[in-house]
C-alpha positions in Angstrom: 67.2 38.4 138.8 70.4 40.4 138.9 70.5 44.2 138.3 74.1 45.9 135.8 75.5 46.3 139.2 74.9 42.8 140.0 72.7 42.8 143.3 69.7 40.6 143.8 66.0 42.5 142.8 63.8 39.5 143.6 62.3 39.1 146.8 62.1 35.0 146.0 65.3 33.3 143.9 63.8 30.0 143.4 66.4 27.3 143.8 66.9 24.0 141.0 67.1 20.3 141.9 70.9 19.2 141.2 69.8 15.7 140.2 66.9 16.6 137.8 66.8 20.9 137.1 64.0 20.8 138.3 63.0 24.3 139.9 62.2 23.9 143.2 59.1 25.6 144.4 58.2 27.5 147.5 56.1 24.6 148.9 57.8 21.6 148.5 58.9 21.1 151.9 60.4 17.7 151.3 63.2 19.4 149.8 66.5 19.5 150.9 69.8 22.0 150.3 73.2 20.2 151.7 76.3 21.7 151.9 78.8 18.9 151.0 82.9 19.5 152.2 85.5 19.7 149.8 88.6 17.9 151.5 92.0 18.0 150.4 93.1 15.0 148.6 97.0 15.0 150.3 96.3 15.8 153.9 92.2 14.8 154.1 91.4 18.2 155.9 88.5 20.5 155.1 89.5 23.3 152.6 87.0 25.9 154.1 85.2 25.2 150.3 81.9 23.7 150.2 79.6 22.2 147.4 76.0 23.2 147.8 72.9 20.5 146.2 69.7 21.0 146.5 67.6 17.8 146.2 63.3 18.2 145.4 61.3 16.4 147.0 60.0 14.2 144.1 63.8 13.1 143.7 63.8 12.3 147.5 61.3 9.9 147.5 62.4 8.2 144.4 65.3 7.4 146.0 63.8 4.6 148.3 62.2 3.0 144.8 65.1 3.4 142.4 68.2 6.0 142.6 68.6 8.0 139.4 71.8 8.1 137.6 72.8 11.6 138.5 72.6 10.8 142.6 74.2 7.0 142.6 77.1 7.8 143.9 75.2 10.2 146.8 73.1 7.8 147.6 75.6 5.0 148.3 77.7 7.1 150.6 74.5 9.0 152.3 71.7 6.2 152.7 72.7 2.6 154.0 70.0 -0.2 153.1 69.6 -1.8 149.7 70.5 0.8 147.2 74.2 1.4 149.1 76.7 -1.1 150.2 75.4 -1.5 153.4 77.1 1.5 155.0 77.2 5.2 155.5 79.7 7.5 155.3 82.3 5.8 153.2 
C-alpha cells in the first residue's frame, strides 16, 4: 500500500501472475519475474525500456500440458518442443 506522499508502507507488496492475476504468494517458489527488452522497431537496438511479467507457478507447469491463451505467443518464442515451432528465440 501507498501512503498521500506516495511511498511504499508494506513490508511485503505481493506481486500478480501476468497470464492469470493471480496473486502470487510468498511461497510459491516456482514462480518466475522476467524482464523482457523493448527493442526499437527501425534500428533493432535495446531502448534501455523493459517489460516486467511475473509468471506463478501453477501457470508454469501448465505450460508443458497446454499453453493458455494469454502466454501463446511467450511460449512459442521462449520454450522449443511441441507447443513452439521448434525453436527458441525467434
Amino acid at each position: 500500500m501507498q501512503n498521500d506522499a506516495g511511498e511504499f508502507v508494506d513490508l511485503y507488496v505481493p506481486r500478480k501472475c501476468s497470464a492469470s492475476n493471480r496473486i502470487i504468494g510468498a511461497k510459491d517458489h516456482a514462480s518466475i519475474q522476467m524482464n523482457v527488452a523493448e527493442v526499437d522497431k527501425v534500428t533493432g537496438r535495446f531502448n534501455g525500456q523493459f517489460k516486467t511479467y511475473a509468471i506463478c507457478g501453477a501457470i508454469r507447469r501448465m505450460v508443458s500440458v497446454a499453453a493458455p491463451p494469454a502466454l501463446e505467443g511467450l511460449v512459442s518464442w521462449l520454450l522449443p518442443g511441441p507447443l513452439s515451432s521448434g525453436h527458441a528465440g525467434g
